[in-house]
FIKOL-286428 format. One record per residue (C-alpha): y, z, x; residue number from 1. Coordinates in Angstrom, 2 decimals. Example, Ala and Ser with C-alpha at 12.3 -4.5 7.8 and 13.67 -1.06 7.14 Angstrom:
2
+---------+---------+---------+-----+
:      py :      pz :      px : seq :
+---------+---------+---------+-----+
:   -4.50 :    7.80 :   12.30 :   1 :
:   -1.06 :    7.14 :   13.67 :   2 :
+---------+---------+---------+-----+
***
This chain:
101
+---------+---------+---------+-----+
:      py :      pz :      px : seq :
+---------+---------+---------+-----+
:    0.00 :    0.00 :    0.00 :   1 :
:    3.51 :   -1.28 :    1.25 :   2 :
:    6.23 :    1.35 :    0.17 :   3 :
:    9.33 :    2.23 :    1.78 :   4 :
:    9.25 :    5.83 :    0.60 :   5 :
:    5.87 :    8.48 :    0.69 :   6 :
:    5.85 :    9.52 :   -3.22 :   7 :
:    4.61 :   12.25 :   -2.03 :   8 :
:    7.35 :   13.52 :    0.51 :   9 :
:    9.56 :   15.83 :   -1.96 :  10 :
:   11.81 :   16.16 :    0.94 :  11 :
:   12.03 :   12.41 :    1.47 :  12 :
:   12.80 :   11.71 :   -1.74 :  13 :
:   15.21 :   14.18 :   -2.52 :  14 :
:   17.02 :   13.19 :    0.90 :  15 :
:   16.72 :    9.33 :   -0.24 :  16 :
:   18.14 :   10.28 :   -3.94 :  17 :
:   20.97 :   12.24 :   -2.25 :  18 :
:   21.74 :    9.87 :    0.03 :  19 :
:   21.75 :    6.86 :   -2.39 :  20 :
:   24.27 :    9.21 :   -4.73 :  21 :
:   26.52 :    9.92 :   -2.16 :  22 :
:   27.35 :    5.75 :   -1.74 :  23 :
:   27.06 :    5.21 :   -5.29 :  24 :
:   31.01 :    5.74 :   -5.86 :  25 :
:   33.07 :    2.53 :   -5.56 :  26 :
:   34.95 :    3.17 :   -2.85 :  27 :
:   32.13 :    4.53 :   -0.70 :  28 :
:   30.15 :    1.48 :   -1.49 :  29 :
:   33.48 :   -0.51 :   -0.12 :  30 :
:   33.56 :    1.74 :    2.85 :  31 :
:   29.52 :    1.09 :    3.40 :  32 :
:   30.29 :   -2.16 :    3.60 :  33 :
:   33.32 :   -1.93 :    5.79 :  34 :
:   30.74 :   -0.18 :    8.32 :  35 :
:   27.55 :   -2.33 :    8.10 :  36 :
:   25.76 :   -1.99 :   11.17 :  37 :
:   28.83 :   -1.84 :   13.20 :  38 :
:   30.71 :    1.87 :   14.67 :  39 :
:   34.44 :    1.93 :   13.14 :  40 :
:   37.03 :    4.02 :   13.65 :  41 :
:   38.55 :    6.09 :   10.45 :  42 :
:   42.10 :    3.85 :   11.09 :  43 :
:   40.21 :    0.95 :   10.60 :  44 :
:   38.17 :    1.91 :    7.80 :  45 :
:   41.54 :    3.02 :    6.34 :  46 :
:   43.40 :   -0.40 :    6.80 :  47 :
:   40.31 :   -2.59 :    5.65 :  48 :
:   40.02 :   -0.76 :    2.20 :  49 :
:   43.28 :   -0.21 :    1.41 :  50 :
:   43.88 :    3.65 :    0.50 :  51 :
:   45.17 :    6.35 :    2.32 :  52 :
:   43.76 :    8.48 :    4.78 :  53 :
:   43.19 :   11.38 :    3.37 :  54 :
:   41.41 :    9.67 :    0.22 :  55 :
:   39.39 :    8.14 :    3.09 :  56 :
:   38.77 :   11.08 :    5.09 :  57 :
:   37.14 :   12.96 :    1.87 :  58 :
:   34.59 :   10.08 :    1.03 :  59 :
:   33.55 :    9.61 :    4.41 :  60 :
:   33.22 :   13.81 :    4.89 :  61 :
:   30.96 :   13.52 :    1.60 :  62 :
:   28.58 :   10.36 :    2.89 :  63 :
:   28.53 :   12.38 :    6.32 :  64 :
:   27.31 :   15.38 :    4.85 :  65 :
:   24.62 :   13.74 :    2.72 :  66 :
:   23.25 :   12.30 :    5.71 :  67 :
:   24.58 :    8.71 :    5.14 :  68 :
:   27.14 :    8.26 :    8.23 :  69 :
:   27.30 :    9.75 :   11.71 :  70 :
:   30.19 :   10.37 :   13.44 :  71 :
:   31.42 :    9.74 :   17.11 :  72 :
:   34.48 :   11.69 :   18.31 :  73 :
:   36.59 :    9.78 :   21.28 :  74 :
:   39.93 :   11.46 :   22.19 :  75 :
:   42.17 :   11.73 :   19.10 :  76 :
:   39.60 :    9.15 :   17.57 :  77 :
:   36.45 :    9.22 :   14.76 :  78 :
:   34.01 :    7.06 :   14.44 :  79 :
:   32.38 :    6.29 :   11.83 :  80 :
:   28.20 :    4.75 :   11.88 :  81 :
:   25.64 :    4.49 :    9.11 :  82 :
:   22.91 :    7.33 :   10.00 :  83 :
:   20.05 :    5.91 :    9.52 :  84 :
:   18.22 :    2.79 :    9.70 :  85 :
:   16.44 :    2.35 :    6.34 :  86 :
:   20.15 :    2.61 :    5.22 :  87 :
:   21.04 :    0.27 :    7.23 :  88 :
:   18.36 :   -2.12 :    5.38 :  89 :
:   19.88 :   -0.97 :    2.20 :  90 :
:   23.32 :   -1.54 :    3.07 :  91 :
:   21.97 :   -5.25 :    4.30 :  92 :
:   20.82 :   -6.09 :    0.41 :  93 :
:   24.07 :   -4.26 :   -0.72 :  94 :
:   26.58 :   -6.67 :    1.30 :  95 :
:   24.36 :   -9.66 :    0.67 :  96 :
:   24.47 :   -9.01 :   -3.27 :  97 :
:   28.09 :   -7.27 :   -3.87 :  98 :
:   29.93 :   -7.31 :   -0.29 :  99 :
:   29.74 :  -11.07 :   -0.32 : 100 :
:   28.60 :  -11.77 :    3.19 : 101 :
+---------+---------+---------+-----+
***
């Protein structure tokens, strides 16, 4: 049997279900698609969606405490990476359906 999640891994599946909330929002789904497989600074994320900051700062806080991002601190600089690699093959259907890649 071919699945991408063990049905029988409560952990796994509560960490998937969590993780698939957390990018479910519209402009976290924007910002997942802003990061694809790629690192990207908090600025950039910023100018490429088109709020502020601070409405920035929150979503990507949320995704990086359900797991979904990873974060890389360089001088006064954060960035940004998807956490995970099944994600990553998520985030690959998501652009290719909605992201228009």
């Amino acid at each position: 049997m071919n699945s991408l999640i063990d049905i029988q891994d409560d952990a796994l599946i509560e960490q998937t279900s969590r993780a698939m909330k957390a990018m479910s929002h519209p402009l976290r789904l924007k910002i997942v698609c802003v990061l694809g497989d790629k690192e990207v600074s908090v600025q950039d994320i910023v100018e490429q969606v088109g709020t502020t900051q601070s409405n920035i700062s929150q979503h990507l806080a949320l995704m990086r405490e359900k797991g979904v991002l990873r974060t890389r601190k360089d001088a006064n600089r954060v960035y940004y990476r998807v956490g995970d690699l099944r994600t990553l093959e998520v985030i690959g259907m998501l652009r290719d359906v909605f992201c228009g890649f």
